[in-house]
Each structure stands twice: as C-alpha cells, then as structure tokens.
Legacy VTK file of the C-alpha trace (Angstrom):
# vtk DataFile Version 3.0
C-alpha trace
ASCII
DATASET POLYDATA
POINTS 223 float
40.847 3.463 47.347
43.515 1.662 44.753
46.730 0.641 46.879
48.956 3.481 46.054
46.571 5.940 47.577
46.762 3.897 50.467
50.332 3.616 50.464
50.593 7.557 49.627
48.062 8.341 52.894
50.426 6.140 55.045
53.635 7.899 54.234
51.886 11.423 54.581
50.356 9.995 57.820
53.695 9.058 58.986
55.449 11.906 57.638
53.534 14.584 59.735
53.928 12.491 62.241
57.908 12.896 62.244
57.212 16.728 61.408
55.069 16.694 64.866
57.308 14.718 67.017
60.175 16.977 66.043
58.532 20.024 66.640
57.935 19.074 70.211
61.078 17.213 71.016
62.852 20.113 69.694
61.628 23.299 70.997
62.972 26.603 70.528
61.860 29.549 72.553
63.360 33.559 71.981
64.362 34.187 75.796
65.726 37.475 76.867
69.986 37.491 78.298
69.967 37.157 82.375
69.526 40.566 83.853
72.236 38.949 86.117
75.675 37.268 84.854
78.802 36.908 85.957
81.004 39.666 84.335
83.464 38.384 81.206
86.533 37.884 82.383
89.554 39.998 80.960
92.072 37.367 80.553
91.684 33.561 79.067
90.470 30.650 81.565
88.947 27.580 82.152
85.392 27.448 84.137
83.059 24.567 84.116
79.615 24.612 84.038
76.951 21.224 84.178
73.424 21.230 83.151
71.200 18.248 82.372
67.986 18.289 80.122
66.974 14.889 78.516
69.561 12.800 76.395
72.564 13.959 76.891
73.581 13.832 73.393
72.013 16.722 72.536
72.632 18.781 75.039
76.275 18.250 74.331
75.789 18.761 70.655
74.718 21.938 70.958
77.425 23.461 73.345
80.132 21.901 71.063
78.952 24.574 69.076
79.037 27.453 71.167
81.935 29.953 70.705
84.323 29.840 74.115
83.031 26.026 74.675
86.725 24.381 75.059
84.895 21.064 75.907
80.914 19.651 76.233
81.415 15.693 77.812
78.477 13.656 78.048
78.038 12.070 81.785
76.496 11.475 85.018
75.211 13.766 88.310
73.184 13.382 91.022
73.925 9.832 92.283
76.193 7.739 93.741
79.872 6.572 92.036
78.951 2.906 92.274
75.516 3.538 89.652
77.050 6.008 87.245
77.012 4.124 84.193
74.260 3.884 81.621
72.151 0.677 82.216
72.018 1.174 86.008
71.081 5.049 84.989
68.579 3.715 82.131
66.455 2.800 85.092
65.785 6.278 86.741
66.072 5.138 90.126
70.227 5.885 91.031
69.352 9.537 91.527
71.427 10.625 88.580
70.560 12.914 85.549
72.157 11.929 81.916
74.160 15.875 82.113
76.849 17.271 80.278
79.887 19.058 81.812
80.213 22.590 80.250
84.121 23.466 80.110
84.463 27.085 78.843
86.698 30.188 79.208
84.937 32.978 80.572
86.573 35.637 78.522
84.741 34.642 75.344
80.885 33.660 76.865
80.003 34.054 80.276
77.679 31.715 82.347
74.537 33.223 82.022
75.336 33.412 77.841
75.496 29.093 78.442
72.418 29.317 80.791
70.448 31.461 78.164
71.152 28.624 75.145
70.632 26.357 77.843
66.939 27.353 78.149
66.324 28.723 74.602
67.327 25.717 72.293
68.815 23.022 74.469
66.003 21.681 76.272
62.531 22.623 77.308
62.645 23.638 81.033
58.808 23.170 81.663
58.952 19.326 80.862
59.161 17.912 84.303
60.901 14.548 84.439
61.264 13.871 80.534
62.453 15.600 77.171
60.434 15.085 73.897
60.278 10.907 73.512
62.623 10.599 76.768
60.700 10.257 80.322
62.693 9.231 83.388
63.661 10.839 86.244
67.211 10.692 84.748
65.913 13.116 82.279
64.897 15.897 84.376
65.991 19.377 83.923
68.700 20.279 86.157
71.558 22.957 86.787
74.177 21.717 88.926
76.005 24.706 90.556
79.947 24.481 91.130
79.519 27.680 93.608
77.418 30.265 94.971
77.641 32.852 92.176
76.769 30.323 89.705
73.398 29.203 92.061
72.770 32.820 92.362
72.909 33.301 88.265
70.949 30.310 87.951
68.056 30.894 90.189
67.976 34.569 89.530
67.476 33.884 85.935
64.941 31.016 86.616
63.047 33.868 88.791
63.235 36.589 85.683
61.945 34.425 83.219
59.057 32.564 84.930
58.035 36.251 85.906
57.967 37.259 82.339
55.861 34.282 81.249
58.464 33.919 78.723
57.258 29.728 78.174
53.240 29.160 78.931
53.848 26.931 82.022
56.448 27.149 84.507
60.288 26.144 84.759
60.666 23.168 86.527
64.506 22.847 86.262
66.196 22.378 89.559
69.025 24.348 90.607
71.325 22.153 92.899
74.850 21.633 94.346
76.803 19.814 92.505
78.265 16.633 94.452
80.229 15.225 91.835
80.279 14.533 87.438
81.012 10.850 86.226
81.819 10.664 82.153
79.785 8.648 80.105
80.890 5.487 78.344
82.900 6.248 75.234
80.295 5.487 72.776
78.071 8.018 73.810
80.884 10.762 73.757
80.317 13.166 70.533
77.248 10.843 69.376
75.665 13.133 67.496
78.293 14.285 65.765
79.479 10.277 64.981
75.717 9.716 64.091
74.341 12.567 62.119
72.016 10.621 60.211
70.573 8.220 63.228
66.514 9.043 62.865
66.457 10.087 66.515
69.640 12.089 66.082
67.975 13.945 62.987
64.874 14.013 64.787
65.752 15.044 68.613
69.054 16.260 68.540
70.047 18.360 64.414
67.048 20.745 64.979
68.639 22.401 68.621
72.079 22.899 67.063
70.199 24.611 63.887
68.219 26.774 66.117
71.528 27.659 67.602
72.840 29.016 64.713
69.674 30.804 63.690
68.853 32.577 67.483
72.271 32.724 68.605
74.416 33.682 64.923
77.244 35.540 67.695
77.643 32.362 70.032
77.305 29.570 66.948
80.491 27.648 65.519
80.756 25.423 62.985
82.441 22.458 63.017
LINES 1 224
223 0 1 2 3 4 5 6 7 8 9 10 11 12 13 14 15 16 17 18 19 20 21 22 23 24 25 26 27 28 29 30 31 32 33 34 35 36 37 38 39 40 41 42 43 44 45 46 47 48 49 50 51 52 53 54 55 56 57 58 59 60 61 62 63 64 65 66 67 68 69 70 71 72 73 74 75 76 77 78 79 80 81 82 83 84 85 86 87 88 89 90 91 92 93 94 95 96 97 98 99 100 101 102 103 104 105 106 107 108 109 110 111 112 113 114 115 116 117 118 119 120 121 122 123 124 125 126 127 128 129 130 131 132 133 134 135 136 137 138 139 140 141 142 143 144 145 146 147 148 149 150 151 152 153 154 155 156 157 158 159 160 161 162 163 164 165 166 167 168 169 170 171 172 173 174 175 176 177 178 179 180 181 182 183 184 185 186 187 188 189 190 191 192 193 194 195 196 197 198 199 200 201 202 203 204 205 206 207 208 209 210 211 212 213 214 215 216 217 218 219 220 221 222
C-alpha cells in the first residue's frame, strides 16, 4: 500500500469517525407538543424557565434561537453558592448541573413549546449522567421547576412521551425544585456563537441549532 493510500485510509478513517461522533452527540428525535401546557398568555411578559442537558453551551445556543427567547444565560443549579463556578463544577461532585436559564415571554412560546425543543434537539434525555463526549454528574439531564404548574408540565410530559416509546430507552431527566441559578463565568456566555468554528462547537453544539430550524421552522430565529 504506497503512502498516499495510507494517508487517504487515515483521513477517511478519521473522517467517519467525526461523521459518527456527531451523529450521536447530536441527536435529533420528532417528539409530539405536550398534551399539557400552560396556556399563551394574552399580553407580553417575562417567565423563566431552567433546564440542564450536557455543556451548557449548547443548550443555550439553541434557545437563543427560539422565537419569544428574550434571554438563554449559561450557569449553575443544583449546588451550593460557595462551588458554583466552573473548575469546582468540572469535578461533578458540588451537586450542580452546567444549566441554562430560559428567560421568555409567554405570549409568543409557552413552556411546554421550550420543553418540547428541549427534548427534541437540545439534548438526549435517555443519556443518564453525560451528553455525547461529556460524562459527569454535572451533565445530567435536568428540569428545574420555578413552580408547581411548571413541575406539573414537566412531569406530565416526561409521563406522555416515555408512554409513547417516542426514544428506545427511557427518559432519565429529573424534574426538581429549583433552589437557586448562579451565571457562568463570562467566557462561557454566548460561546458558541463567539466560537462557531471550535471543532467541538461544529461538532456538539452547530448540528442542534440546525435541527432547530429544520423540525421547528415556526419557533427558529436567525441571528
């Protein structure tokens, strides 16, 4: 075999590779809209949603791009005040989740609408503790509830989709209070947007917010 077959095999090799990895760190699954949502509101507001699901830079990536979004920040939940910053998160033993606080106005996408491209392009629910190339504890899938008609969305939703065997193993997101969100450090606000061509950006994060636009053409803006 001469060296630029060689060379040729190894960049194929590697290239399917990338084409694998991506395909599994970026998952994108058709679910149907929650049977039960909160009702659109008739007049402009602010609500605020938080959801974790792996890196939190894609996760926030993708709701900067959902219509009625007013802001997506990149953060912590689940722990204590004292460990919410990244290296002392990096470890997966402060009890926090890399999330993203969801501020929206209710009058242009409700909460299950956020839920619904939270579990169809955002993240893969039945990845327990992890997300593609990310495993932690501080990766887990989470939905941290601001009040009870929010819990009851989430978990009602949870309940209708595991019961249509809409993914091939169960949803192991937890649905939770939530105690309290701490922003991330500035340099990981808007990352993927300030990064578009980082390899794990193009290979992680580019492929949710194009499945946004392609499942969800109603909810998707451009930026």
């Amino acid at each position: 075999m001469s060296s630029t077959t060689r060379i040729l095999l190894i960049v194929l090799v590697l290239l399917l590779g990338v084409l694998a990895w991506k395909a599994k760190a970026s998952p994108s699954v058709a679910v149907p809209a929650p049977l039960q949502d909160a009702p659109r509101a008739a007049t402009t507001a602010k609500q605020t949603a938080v959801v974790s699901g792996g890196c939190f830079w894609g996760i926030q990536a993708v709701f900067q791009h959902v219509k009625g979004v007013i802001n997506a920040t990149s953060g912590y939940a689940g722990g204590a005040a004292r460990t919410a910053e990244y290296e002392s998160v990096s470890t997966g033993e402060t009890g926090h989740a890399e999330s993203v606080q969801i501020v929206y106005d209710p009058s242009q996408v409700t909460y299950g609408e956020l839920l619904r491209v939270f579990f169809s392009v955002a993240h893969d629910p039945t990845q327990l503790n992890r997300q593609g190339p990310d495993q932690g504890t501080q990766y887990r899938s989470s939905i941290f509830y601001v009040n009870d008609e929010q819990k009851g969305i989430a978990e009602a939703y949870i309940a209708q989709l595991d019961k249509a065997k809409v993914f091939s193993s169960p949803i192991v997101t937890q649905v939770v209070p939530l105690q309290a969100f701490y922003p991330a450090e500035a340099y990981h606000q808007n990352y993927a947007a300030l990064h578009p061509n980082q390899p794990y950006i193009v290979i992680n994060d580019a492929p949710k917010v194009e499945h946004l636009r392609q499942m969800f053409p109603d909810l998707y803006m451009g930026k």
